[in-house]
N, C-alpha and C positions, 0 to 999 in steps of 0.2 A: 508488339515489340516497342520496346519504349527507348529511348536514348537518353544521357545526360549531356546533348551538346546544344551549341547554339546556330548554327549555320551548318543549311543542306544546298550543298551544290548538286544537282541536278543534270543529268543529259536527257535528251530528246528522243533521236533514232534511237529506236531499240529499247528504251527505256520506259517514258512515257508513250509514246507512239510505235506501235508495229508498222514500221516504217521500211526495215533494211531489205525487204523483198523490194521497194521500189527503188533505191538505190543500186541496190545488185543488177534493177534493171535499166537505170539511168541510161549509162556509158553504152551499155549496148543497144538501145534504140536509138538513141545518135547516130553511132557509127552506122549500123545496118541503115538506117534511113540516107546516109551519105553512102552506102556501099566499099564499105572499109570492112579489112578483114581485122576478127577481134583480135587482138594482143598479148601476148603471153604475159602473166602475172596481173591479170585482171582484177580479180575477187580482191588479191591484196588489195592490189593499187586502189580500187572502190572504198573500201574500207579505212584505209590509214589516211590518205591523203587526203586533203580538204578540195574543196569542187574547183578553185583556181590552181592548186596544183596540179591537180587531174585534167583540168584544160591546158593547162601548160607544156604538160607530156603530151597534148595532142597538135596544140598548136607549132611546137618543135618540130611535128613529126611529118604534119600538111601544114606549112605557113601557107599554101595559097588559100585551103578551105578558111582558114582563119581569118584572114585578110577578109575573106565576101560574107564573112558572119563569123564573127567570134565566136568560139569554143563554149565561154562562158554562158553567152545569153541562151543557146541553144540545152546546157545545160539547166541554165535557169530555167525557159519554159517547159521543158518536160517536167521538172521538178513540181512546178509550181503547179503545175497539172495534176499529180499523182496527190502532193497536200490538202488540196482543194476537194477535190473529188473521191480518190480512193484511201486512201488512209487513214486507217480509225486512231481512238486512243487504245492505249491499251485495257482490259478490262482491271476498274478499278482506280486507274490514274485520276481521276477527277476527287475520289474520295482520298487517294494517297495527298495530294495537296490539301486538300483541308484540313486534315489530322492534324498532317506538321503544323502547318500554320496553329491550329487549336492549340498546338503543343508549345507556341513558343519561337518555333524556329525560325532566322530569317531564310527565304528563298532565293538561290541565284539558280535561273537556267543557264549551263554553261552547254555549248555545242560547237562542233567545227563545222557545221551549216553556216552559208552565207546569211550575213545578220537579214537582210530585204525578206529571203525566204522563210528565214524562223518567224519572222512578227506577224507574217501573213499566215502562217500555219498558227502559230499561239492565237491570232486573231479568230479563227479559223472554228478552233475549239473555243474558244472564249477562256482560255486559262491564264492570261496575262494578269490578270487581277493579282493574281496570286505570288506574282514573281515579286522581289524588293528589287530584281537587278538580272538583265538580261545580258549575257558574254560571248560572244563567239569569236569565231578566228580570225574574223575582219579586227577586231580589238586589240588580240594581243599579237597579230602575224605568224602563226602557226597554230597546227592543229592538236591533236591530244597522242603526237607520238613524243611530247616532251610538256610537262607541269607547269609550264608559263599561267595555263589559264584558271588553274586552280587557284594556285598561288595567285593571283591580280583578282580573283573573287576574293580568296581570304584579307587580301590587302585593303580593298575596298571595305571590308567591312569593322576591320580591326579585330581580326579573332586568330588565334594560333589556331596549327595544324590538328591539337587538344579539341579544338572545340569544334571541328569542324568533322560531316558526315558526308561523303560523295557517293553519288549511288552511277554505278555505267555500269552497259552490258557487252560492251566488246573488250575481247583480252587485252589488245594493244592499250585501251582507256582505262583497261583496271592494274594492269603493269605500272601503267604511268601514275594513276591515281596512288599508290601505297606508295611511290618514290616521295609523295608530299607528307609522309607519315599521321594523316589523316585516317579516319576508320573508312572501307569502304567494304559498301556495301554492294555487291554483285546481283544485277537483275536477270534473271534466265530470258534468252533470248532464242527464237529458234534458228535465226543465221551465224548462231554461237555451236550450235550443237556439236561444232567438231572438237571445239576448244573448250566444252563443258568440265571435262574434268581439272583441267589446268586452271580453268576460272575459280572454281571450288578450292582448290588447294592455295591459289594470291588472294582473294578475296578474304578481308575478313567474316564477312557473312554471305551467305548464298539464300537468295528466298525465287524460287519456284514462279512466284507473282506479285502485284504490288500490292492485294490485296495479305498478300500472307504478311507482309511488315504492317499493317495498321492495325493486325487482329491483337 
């Protein structure tokens, strides 16, 4: 699948890395390891919100647990736990960055991953080479329930929304991504599967794998 643009903004979870099964199970090995009962509207809240607002909701909820260890870092080491050790890429992601790159594109990794966590994960897979320009929600101060981060990749690089390709695989990220009237391209995920058909219908492309866009 070939494109005529110049800049691929990129996500991570989900996209490049089969990741969102360790996220879905972040927040609740935290809590069970503190002995907290889980919280109605989880999955959302996992999903949309970025890891410091998600500590935020919790630290509101126990200021004392917070106070003897913040939300955050306990969030960080599970996390950094699960990038290091169990999280592959996904198949084909090593090869989807070199095409592009062959092809021309520049690369931005955009994610609502604490920046500390993505470089050691990019580190991780050795895929940093590859980026021109790494973004996340520490950058622009929120996550991908609203186009700030897009828009401050396409800024950065001096390209219109014309020339620019966004690939994400959560609905909330592909909603957001076409408000930047950018092409986007929809990664099939398996913590999407409820919201496959609705990805399909905003997306403007849907591929199965990252290997089916390089063929």
């Amino acid at each position: 699948m070939k494109l005529d643009k110049k800049l691929a903004i990129i996500d991570f979870d989900g996209t490049l890395a089969d990741s969102m099964w360790a996220w879905d199970g972040l927040g609740r090995e935290v809590i069970a390891s503190l002995k907290l009962p889980e919280y109605e509207n989880y999955d959302k809240m996992v999903r949309e919100l970025t890891m410091q607002q998600f500590a935020a909701v919790l630290s509101k909820m126990y200021p004392d647990l917070d106070v003897a260890r913040p939300f955050i870092d306990r969030f960080s080491d599970v996390m950094r736990r699960y990038y290091l050790n169990d999280v592959p890429l996904k198949k084909g992601a090593v090869r989807f960055l070199e095409t592009l790159k062959q092809r021309g594109f520049r690369l931005c990794l955009a994610s609502a991953t604490d920046k500390n966590l993505i470089l050691a994960a990019c580190d991780h897979f050795d895929i940093v080479k590859y980026f021109d320009l790494i973004l996340t929600a520490d950058d622009v101060g929120c996550g991908k329930s609203e186009p700030k981060i897009y828009y401050e990749a396409m800024s950065r690089f001096g390209v219109a929304p014309s020339e620019t390709v966004i690939f994400e695989d959560a609905y909330h990220a592909v909603l957001t991504a076409k408000k930047t009237g950018a092409l986007v391209v929809a990664v099939e995920d398996a913590s999407m599967s409820c919201f496959k058909n609705k990805i399909k219908q905003t997306a403007d492309i849907y591929i199965t794998s990252l290997d089916e866009f390089i063929k």
